[in-house]
Backbone as a ProteinNet text record, in pm:
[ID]
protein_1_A
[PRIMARY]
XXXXXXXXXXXXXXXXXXXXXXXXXXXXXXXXXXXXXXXXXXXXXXXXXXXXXXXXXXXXXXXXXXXXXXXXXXXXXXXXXXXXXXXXXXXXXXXXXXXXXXXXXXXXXXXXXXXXXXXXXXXXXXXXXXXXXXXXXXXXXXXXXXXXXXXXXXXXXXXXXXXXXXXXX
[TERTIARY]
1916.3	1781.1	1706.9	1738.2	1730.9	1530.4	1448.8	1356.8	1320.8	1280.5	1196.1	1107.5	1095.2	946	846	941	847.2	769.4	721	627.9	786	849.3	963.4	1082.1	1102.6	1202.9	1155.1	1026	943.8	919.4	931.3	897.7	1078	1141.7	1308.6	1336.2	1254.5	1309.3	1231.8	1095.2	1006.5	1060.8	1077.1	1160.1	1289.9	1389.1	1527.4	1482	1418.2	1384.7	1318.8	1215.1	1135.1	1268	1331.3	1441.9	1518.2	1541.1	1626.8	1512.9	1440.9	1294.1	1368.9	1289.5	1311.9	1493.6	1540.6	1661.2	1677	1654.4	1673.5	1611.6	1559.4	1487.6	1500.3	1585.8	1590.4	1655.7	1763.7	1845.3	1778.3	1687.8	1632.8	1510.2	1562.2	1489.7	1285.4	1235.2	1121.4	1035.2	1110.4	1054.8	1066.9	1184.2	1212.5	1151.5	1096.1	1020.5	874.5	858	708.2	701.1	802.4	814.1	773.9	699.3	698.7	779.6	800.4	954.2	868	980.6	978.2	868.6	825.5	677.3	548.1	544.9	414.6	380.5	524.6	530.3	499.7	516.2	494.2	617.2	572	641.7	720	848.1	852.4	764.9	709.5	565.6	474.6	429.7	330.7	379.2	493.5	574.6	572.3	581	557.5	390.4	358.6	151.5	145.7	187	136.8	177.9	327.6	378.2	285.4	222.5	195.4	-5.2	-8.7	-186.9	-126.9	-20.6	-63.2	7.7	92	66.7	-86.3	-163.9	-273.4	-355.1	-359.8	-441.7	-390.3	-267.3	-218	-198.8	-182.6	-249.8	-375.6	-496.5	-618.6	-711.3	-594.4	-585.3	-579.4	-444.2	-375.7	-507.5	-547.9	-631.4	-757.4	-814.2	-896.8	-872.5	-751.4	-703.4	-736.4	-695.3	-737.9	-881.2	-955.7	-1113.5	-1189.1	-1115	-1192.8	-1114.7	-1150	-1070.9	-1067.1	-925.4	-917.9	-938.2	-912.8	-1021.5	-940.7	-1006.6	-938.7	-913.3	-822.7	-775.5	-831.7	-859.4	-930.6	-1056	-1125	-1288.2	-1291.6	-1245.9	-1272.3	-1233.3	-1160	-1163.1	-1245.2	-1259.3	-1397.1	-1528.5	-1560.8	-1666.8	-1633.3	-1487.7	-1430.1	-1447.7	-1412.2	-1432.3	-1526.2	-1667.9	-1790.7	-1765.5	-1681.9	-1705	-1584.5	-1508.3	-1355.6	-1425.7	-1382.3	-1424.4	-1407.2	-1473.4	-1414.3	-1432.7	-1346.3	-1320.9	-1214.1	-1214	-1107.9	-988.5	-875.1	-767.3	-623.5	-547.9	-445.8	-365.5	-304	-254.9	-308.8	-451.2	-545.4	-580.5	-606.5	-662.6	-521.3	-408.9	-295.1	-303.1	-326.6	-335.7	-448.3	-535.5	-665	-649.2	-603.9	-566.7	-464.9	-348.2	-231.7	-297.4	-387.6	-434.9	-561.8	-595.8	-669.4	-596.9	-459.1	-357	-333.5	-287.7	-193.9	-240.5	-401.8	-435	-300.8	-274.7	-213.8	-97.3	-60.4	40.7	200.9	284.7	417.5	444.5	413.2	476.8	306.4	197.9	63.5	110.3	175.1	287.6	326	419.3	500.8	439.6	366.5	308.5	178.4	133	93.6	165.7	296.7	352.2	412.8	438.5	477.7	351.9	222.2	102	94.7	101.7	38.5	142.8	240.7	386.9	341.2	345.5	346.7	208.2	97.5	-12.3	3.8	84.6	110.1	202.2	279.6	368.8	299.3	201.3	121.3	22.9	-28.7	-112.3	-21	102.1	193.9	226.2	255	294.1	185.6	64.5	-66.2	-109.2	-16.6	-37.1	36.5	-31.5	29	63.1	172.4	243.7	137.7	15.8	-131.1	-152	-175.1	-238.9	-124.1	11.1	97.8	71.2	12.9	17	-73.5	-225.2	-310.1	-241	-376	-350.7	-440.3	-448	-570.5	-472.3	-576.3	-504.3	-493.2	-352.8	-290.7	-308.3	-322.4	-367.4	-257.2	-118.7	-11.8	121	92.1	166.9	89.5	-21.1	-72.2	-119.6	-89.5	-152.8	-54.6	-63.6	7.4	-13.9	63.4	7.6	-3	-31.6	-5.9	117.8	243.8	350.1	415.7	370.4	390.1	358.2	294	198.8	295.4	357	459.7	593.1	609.3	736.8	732.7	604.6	586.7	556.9	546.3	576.4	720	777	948.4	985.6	944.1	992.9	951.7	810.7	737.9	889.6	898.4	974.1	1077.8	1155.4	1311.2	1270.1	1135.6	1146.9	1107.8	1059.3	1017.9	1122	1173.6	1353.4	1384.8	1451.7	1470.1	1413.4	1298.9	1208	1268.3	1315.8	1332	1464.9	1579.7	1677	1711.7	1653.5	1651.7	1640.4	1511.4	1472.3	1576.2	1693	1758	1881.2	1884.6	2013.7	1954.1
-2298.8	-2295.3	-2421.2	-2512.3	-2638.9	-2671.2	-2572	-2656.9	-2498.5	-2398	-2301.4	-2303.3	-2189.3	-2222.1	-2082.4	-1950.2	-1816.2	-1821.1	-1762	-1677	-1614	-1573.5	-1459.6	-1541.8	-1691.5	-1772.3	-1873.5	-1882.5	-1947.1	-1894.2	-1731.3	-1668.1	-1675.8	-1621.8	-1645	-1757.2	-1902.1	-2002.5	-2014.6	-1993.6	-1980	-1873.3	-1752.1	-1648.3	-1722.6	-1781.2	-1854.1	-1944.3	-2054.7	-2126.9	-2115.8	-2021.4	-1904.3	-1897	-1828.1	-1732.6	-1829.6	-1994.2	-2032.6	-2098.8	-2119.6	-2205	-2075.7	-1975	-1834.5	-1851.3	-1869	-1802.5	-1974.1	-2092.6	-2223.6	-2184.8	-2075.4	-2067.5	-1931.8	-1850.3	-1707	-1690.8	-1829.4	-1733.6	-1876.7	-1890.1	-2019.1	-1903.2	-1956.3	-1871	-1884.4	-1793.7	-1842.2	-1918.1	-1954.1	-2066.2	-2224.8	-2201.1	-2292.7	-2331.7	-2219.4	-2273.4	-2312.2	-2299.8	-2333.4	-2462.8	-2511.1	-2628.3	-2753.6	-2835.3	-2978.1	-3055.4	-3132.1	-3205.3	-3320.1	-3410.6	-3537.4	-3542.5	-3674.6	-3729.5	-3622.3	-3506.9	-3493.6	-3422.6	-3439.1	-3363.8	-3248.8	-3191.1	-3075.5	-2971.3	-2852	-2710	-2717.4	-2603.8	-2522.7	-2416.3	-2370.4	-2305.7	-2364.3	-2525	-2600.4	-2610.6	-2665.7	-2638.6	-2571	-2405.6	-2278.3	-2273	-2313.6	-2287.2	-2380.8	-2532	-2624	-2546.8	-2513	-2430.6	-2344.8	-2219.7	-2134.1	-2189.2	-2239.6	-2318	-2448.8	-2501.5	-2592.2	-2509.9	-2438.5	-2319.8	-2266.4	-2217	-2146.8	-2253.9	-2349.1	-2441.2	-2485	-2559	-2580.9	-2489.6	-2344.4	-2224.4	-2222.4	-2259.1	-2267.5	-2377.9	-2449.8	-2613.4	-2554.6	-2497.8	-2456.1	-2357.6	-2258.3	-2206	-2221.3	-2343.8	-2457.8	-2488.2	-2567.4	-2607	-2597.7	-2372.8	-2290.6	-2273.3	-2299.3	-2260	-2369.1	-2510.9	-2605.1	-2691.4	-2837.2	-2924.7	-3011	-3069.3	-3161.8	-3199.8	-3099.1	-3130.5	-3239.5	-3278.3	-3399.5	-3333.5	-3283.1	-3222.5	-3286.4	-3423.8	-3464.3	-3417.2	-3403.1	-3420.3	-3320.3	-3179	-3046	-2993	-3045.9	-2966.5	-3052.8	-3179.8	-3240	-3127	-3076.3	-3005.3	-2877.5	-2816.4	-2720	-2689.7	-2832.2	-2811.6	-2923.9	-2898	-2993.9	-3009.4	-2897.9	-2924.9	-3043.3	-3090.1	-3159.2	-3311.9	-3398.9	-3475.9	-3653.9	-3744.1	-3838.8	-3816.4	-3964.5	-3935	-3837.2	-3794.9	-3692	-3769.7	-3745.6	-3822.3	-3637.2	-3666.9	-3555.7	-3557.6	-3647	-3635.2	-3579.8	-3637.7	-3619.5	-3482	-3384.1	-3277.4	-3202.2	-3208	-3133.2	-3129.3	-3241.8	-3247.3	-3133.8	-3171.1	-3095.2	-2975.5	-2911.9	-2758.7	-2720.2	-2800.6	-2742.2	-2706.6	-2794.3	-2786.2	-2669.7	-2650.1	-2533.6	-2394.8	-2363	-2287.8	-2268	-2332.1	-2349.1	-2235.8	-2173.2	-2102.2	-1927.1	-1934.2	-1818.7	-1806.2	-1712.4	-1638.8	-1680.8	-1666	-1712.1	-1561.8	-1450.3	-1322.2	-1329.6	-1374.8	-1443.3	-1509.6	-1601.8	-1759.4	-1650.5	-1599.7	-1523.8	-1426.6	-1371.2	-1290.2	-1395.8	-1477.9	-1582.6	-1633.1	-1697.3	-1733.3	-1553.1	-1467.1	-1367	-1315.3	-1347.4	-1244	-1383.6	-1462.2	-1642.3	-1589.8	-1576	-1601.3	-1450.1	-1349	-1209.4	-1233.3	-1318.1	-1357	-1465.8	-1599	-1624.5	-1587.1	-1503	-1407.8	-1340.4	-1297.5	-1170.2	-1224.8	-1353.8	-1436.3	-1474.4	-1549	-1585.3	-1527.2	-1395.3	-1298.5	-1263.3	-1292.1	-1309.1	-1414.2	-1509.9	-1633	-1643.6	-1694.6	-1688.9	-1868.5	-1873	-2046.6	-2108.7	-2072.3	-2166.7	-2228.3	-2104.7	-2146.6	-2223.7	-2225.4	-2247.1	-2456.3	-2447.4	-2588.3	-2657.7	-2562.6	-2678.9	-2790.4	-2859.8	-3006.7	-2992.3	-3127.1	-3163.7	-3228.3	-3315.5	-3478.1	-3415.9	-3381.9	-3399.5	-3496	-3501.7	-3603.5	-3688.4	-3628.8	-3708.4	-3751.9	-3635.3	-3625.5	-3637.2	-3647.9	-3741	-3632.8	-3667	-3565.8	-3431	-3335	-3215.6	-3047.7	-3002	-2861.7	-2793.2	-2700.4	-2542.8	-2516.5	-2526.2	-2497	-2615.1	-2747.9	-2841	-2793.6	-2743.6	-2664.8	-2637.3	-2485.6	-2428.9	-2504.9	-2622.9	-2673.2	-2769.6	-2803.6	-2849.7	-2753.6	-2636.3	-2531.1	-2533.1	-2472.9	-2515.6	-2614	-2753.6	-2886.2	-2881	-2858	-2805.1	-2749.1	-2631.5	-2559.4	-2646.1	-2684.6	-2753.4	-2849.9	-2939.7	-3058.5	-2958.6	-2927	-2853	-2765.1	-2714.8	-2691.1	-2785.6	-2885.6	-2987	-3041.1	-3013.5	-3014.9	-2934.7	-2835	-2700.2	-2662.8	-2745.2	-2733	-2913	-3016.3	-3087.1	-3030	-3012	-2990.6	-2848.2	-2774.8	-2666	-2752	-2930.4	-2934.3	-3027.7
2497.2	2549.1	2504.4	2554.2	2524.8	2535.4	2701.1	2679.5	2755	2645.6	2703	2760.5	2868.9	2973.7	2987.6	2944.1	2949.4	2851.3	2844.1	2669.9	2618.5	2656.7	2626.1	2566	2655.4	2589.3	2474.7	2461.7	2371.2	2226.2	2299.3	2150.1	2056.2	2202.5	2120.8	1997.5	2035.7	2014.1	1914	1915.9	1764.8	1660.7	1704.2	1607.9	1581.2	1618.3	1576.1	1461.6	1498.5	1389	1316.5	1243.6	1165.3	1084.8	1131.4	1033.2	970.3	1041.1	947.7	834	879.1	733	624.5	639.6	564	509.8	564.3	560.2	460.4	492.9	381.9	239.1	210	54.2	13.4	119.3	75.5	-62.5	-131.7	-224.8	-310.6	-320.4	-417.6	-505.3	-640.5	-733.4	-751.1	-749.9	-758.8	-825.8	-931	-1010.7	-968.2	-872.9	-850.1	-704.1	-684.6	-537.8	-578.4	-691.1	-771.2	-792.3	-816.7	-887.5	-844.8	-852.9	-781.9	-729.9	-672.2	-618.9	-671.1	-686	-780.9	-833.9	-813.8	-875.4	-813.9	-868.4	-803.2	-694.6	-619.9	-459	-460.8	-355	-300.6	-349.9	-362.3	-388.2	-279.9	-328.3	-183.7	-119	-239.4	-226.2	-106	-175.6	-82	67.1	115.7	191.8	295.6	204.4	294.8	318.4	227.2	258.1	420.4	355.9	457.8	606	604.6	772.3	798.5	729.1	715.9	837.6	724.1	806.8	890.8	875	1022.9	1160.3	1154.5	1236.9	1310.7	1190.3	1249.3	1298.6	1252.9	1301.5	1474.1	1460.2	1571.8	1704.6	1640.6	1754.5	1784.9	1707.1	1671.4	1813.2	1816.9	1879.8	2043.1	2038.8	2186.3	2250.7	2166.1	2207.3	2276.6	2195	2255.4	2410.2	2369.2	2556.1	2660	2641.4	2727.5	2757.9	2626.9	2644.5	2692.7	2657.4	2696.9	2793.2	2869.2	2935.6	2818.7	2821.4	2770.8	2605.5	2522.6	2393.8	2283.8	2219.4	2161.4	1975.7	1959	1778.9	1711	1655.2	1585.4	1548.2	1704.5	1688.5	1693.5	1728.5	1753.2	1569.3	1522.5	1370.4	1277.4	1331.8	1266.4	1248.9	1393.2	1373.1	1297.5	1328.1	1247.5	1108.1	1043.3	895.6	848.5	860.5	834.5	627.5	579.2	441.5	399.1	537	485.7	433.6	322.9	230.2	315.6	384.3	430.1	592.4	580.6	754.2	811.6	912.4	920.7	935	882.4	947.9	884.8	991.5	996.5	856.8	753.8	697.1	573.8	539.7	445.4	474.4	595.2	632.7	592	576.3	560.5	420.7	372.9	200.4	158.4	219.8	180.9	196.6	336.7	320.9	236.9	252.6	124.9	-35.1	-47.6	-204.5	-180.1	-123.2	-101.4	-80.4	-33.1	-56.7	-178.2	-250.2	-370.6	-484.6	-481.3	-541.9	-475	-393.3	-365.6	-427.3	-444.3	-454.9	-382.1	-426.8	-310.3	-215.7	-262.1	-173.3	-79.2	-102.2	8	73.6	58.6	108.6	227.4	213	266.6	376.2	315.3	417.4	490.8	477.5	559	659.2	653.4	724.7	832.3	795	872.3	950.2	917.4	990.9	1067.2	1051.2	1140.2	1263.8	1206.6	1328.1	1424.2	1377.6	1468.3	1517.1	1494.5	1543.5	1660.1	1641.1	1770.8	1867.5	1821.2	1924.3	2012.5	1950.9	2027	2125.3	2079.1	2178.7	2285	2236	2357.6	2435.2	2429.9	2511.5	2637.1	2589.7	2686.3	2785.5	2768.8	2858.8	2951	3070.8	3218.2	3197	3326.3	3328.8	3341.1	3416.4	3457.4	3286.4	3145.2	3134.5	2979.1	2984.5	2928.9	2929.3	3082	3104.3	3096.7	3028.8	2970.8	2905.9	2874.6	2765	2729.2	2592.8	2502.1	2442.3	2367	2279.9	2131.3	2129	1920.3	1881.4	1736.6	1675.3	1655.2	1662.4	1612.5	1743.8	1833.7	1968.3	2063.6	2061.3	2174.5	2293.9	2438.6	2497.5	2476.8	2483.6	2502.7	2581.5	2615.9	2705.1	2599.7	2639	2565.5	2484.8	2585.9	2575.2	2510.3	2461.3	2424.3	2248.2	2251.5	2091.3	2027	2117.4	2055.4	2036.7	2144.8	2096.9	1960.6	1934.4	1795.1	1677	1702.9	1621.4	1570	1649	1612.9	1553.3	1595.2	1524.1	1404.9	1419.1	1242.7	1166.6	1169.7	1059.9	1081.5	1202.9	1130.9	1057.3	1054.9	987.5	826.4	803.6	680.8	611.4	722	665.1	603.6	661.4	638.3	434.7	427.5	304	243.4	280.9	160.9	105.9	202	211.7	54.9	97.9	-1.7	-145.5	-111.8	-302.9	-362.1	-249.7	-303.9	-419.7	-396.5	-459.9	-568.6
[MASK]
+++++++++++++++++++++++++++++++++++++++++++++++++++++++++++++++++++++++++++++++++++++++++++++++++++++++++++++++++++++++++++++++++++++++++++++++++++++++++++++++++++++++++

């Protein structure tokens, strides 16, 4: 299923790669998902926070789409988060929410990332192809549909796999 197009083959392909993020840290001890990676880095903890909120955000985004023409991610969570420190820029706003996570819990972690996910399942399942094919400008991918959202959902976790699967060795 190379380039899903239902809500139904979309959700398949978001639930597949879900399970392997989960399934890259299932037998990694919890101390060790606490832990910083090298200098300073990020947890596997942080990791799971960051998926966990750029998820909701990036559903947050798609949702927009639908409500508005055209909306531009930058300037729409600009007004979003009037308390964020600076100019807005995407990498700094990921920093900023991850460290605003970090107070939680890892089984919060967890159930964050599981209520975010059965939360955009349940929205997806509500969208017709009309409205699968909005757009609005990502900050990092540029223009994108609806259905463009979710395929950066997916890429999200393999690349963050990817993260979690490192710091296991």
């Amino acid at each position: 299923m190379a380039n899903p197009e239902t809500p139904a083959e979309i959700a398949a392909k978001l639930d597949a790669e879900r399970a392997k993020l989960l399934a890259a840290c299932a037998d990694m001890p919890r101390a060790k998902m606490e832990q910083p990676f090298g200098d300073g880095g990020w947890s596997v903890k942080d990791v799971l926070a960051h998926v966990a909120m750029a998820e909701t955000v990036n559903v947050q985004f798609a949702r927009m789409m639908i409500a508005r023409d055209e909306p531009l991610q930058l300037h729409e969570f600009a007004a979003e988060f009037p308390d964020f420190p600076g100019a807005f820029e995407l990498d700094k706003f990921n920093a900023w929410m991850t460290e605003r996570w970090r107070a939680k819990s890892l089984d919060e972690i967890f159930a964050a990332l599981n209520a975010t996910r059965a939360d955009t399942l349940a929205w997806l399942a509500t969208l017709t192809p009309a409205q699968l094919e909005r757009t609005g400008a990502h900050a990092v991918w540029g223009k994108q549909s609806v259905k463009g959202m979710f395929r950066i959902l997916v890429i999200h976790d393999k690349f963050h796999r990817g993260d979690i699967e490192k710091r296991k060795a």
